[in-house]
PDB file of N, CA, C and O in Angstrom:
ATOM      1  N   UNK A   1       0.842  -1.161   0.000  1.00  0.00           N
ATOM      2  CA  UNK A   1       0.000   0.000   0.000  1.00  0.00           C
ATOM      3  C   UNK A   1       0.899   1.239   0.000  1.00  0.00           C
ATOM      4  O   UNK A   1       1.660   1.418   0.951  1.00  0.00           O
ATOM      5  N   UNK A   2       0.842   2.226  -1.164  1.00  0.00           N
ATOM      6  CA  UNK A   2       1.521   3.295  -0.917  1.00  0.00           C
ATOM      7  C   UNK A   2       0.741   4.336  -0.663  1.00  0.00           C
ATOM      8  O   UNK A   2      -0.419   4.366  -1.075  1.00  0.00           O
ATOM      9  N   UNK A   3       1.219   5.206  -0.033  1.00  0.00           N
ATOM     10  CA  UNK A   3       0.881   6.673   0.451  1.00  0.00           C
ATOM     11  C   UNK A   3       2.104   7.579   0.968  1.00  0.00           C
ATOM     12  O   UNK A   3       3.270   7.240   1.168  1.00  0.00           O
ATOM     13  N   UNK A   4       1.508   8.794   1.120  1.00  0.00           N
ATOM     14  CA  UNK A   4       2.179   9.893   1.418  1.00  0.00           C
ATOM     15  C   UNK A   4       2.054   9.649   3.351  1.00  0.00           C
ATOM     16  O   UNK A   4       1.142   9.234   4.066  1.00  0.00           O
ATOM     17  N   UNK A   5       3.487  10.156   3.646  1.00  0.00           N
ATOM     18  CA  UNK A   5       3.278  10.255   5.048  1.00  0.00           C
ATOM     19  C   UNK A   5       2.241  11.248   5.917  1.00  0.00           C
ATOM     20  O   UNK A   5       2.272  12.457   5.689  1.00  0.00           O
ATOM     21  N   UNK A   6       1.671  10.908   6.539  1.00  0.00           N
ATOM     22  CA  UNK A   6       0.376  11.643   7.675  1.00  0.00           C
ATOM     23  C   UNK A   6      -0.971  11.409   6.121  1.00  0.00           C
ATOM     24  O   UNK A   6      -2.169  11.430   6.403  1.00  0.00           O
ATOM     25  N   UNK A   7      -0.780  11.326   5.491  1.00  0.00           N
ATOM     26  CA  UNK A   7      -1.915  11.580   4.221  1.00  0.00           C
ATOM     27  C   UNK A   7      -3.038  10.733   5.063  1.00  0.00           C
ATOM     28  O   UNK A   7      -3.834  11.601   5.422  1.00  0.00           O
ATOM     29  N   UNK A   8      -3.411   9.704   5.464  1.00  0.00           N
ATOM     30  CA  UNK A   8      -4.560   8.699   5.624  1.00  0.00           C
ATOM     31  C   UNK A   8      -4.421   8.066   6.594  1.00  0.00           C
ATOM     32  O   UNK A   8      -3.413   7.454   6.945  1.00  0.00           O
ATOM     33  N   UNK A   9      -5.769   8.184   7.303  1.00  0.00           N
ATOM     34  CA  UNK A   9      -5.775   7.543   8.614  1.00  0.00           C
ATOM     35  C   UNK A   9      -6.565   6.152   8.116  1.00  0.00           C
ATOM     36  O   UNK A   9      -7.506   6.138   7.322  1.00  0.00           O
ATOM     37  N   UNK A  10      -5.876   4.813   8.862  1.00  0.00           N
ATOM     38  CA  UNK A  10      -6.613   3.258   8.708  1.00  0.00           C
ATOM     39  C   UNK A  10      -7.055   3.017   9.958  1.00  0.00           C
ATOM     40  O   UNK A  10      -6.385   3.210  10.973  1.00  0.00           O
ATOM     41  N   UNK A  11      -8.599   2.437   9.912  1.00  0.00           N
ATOM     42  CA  UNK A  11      -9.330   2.426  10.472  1.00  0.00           C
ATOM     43  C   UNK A  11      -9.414   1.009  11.094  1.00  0.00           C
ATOM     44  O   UNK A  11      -8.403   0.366  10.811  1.00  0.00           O
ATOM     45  N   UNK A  12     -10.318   0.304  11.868  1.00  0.00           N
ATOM     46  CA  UNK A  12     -10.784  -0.930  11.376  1.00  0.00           C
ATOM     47  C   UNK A  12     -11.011  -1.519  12.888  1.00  0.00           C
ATOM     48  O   UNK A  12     -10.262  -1.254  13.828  1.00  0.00           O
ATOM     49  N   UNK A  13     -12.149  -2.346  12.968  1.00  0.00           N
ATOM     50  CA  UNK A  13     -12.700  -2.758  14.596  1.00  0.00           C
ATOM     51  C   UNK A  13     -11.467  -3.690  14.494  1.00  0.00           C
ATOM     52  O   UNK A  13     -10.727  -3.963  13.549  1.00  0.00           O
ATOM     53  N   UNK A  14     -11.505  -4.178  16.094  1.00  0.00           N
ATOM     54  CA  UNK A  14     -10.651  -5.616  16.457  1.00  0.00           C
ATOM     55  C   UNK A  14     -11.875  -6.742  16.523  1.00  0.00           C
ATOM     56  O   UNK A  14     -13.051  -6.442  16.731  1.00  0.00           O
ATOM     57  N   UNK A  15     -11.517  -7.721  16.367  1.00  0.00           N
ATOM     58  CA  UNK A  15     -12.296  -8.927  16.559  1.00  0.00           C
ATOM     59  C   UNK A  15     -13.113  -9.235  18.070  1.00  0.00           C
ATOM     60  O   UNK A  15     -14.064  -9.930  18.427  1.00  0.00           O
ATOM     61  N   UNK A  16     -12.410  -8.546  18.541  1.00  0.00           N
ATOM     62  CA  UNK A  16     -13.110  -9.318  20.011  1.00  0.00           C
ATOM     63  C   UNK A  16     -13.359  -8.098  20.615  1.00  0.00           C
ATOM     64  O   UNK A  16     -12.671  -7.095  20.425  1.00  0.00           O
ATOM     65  N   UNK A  17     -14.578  -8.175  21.526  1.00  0.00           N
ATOM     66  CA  UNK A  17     -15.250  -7.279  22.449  1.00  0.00           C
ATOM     67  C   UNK A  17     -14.591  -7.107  23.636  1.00  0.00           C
ATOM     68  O   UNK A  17     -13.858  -7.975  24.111  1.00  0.00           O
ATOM     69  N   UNK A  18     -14.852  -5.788  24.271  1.00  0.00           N
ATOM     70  CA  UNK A  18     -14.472  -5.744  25.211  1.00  0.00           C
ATOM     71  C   UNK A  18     -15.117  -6.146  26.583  1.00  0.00           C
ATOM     72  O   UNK A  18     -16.309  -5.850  26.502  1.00  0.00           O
ATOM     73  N   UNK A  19     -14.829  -6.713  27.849  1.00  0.00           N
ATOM     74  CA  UNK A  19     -16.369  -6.517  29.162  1.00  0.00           C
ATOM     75  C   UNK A  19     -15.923  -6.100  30.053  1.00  0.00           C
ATOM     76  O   UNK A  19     -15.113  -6.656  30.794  1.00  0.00           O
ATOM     77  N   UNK A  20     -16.304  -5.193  30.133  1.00  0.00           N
ATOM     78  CA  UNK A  20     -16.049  -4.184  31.609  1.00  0.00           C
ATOM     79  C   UNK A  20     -17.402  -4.323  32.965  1.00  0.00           C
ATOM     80  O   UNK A  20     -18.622  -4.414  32.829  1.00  0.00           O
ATOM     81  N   UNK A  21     -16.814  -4.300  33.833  1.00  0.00           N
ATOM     82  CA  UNK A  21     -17.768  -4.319  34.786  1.00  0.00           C
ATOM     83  C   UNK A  21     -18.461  -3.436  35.275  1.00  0.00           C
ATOM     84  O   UNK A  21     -17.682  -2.642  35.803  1.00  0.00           O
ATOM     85  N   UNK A  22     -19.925  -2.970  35.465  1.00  0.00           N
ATOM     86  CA  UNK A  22     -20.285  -1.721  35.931  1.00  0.00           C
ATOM     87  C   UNK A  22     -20.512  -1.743  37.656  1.00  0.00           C
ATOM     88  O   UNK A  22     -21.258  -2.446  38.338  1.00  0.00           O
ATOM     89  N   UNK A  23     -19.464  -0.579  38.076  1.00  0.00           N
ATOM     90  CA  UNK A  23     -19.039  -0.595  39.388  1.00  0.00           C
ATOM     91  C   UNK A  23     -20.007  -0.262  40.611  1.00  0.00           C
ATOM     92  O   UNK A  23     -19.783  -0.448  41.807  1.00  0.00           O
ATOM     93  N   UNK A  24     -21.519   0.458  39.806  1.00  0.00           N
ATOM     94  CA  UNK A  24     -22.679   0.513  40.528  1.00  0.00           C
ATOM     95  C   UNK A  24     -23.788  -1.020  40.507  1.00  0.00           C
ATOM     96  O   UNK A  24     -24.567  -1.463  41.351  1.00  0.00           O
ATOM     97  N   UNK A  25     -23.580  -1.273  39.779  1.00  0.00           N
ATOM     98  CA  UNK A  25     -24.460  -2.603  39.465  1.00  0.00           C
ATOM     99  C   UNK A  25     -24.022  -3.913  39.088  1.00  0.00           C
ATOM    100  O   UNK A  25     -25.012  -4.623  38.910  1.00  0.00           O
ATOM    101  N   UNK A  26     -22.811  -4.609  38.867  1.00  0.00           N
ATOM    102  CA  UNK A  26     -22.146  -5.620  38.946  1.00  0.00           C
ATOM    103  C   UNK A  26     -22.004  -6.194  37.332  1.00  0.00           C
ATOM    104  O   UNK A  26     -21.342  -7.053  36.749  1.00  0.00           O
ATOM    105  N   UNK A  27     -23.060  -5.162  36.977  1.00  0.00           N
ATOM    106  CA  UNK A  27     -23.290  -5.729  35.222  1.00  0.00           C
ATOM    107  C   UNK A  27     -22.227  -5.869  34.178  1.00  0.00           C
ATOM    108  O   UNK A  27     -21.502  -4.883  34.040  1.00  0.00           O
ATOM    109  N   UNK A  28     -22.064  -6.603  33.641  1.00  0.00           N
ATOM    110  CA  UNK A  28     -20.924  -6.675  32.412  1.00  0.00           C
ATOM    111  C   UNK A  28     -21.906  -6.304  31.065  1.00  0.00           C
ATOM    112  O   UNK A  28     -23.037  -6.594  30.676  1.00  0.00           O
ATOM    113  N   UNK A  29     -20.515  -5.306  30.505  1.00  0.00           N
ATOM    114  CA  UNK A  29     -21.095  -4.804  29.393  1.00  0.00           C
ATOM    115  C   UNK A  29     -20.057  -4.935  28.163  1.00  0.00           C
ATOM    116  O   UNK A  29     -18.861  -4.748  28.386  1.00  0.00           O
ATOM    117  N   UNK A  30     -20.504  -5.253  26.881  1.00  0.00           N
ATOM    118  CA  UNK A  30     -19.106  -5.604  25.920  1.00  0.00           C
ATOM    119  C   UNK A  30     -19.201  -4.301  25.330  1.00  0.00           C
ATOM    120  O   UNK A  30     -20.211  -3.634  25.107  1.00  0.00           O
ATOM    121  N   UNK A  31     -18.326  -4.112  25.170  1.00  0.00           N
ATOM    122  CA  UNK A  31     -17.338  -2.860  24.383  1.00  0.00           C
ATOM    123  C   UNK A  31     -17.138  -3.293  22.982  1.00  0.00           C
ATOM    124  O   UNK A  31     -16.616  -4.379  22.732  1.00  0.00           O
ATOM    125  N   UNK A  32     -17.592  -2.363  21.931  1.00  0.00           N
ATOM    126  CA  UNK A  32     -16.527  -2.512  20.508  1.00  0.00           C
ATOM    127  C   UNK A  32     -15.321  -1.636  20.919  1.00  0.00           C
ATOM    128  O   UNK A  32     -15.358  -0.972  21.955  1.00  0.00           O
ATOM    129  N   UNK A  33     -14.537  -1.642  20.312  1.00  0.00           N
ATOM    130  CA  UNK A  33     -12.947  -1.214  20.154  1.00  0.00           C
ATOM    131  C   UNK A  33     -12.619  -1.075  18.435  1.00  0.00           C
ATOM    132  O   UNK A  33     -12.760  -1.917  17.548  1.00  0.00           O
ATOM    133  N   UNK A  34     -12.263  -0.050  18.390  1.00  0.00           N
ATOM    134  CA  UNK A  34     -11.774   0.254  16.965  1.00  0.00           C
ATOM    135  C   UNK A  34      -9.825   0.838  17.453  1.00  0.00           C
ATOM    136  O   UNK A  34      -9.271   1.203  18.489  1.00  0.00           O
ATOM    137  N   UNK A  35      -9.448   0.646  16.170  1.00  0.00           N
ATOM    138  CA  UNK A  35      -7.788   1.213  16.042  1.00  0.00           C
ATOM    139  C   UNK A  35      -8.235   2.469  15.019  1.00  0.00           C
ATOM    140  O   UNK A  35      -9.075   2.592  14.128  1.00  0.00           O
ATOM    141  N   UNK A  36      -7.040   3.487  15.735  1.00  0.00           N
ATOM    142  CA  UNK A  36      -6.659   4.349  13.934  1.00  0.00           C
ATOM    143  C   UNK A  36      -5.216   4.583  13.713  1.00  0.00           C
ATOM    144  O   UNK A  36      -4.446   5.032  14.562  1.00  0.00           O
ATOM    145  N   UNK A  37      -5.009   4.350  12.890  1.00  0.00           N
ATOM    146  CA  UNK A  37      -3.366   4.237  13.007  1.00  0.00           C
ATOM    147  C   UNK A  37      -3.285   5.691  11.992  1.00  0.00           C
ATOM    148  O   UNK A  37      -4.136   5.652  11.103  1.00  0.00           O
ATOM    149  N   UNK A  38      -2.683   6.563  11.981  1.00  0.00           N
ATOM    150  CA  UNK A  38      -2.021   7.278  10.930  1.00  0.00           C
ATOM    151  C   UNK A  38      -0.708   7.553  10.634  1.00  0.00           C
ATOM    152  O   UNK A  38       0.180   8.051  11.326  1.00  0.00           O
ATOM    153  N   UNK A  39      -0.725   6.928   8.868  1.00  0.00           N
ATOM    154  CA  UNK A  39      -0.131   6.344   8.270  1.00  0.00           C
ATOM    155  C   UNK A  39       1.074   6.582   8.290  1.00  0.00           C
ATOM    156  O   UNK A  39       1.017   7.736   8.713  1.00  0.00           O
ATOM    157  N   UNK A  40       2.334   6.340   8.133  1.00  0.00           N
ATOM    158  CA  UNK A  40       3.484   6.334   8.342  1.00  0.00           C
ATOM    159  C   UNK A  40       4.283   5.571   7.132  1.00  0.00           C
ATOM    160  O   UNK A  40       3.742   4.866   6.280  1.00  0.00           O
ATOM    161  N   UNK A  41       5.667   5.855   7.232  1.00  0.00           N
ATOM    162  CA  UNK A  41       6.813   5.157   6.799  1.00  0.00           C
ATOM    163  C   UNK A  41       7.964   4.798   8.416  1.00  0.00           C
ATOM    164  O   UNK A  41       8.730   5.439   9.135  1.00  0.00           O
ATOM    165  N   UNK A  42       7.489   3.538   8.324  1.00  0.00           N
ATOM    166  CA  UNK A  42       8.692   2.559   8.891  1.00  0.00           C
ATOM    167  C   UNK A  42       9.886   3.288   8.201  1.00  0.00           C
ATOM    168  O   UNK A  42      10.004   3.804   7.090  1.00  0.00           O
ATOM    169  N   UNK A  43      10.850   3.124   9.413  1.00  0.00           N
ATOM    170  CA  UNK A  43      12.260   3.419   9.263  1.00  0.00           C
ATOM    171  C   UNK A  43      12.956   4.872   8.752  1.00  0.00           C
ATOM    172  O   UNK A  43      14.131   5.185   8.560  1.00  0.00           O
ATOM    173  N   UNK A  44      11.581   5.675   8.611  1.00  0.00           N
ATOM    174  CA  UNK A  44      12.244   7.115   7.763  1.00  0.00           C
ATOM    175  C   UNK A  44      11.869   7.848   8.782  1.00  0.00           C
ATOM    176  O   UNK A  44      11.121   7.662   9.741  1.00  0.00           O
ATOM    177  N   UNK A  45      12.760   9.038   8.267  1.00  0.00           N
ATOM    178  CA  UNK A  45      12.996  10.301   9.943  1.00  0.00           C
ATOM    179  C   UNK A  45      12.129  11.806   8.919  1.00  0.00           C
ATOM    180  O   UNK A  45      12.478  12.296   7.845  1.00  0.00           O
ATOM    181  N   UNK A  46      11.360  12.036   9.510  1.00  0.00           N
ATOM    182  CA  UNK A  46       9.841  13.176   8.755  1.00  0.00           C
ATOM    183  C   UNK A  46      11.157  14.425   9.564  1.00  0.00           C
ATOM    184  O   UNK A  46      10.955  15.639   9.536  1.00  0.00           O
TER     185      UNK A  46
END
């Protein structure tokens, strides 16, 4: 994949949910989770 450095942010959920506990009521709740990475070159100095 080419691009320009900072040009495009990648998006994209993770596979697995998150469960957090709710600290008033004991309830577990799942979380989506997304990443954004913006874009880069490995090994080069901007």
């Amino acid at each position: 994949m080419e691009h320009t450095v900072d040009e495009k942010y990648f998006i994209d959920f993770t596979s697995k949910k998150l469960t957090i506990v709710d600290r008033d009521t004991g309830e577990l709740k799942e979380l989506e989770l997304f990443d954004c990475i913006l874009g880069g070159t490995a090994g080069k100095t901007m």
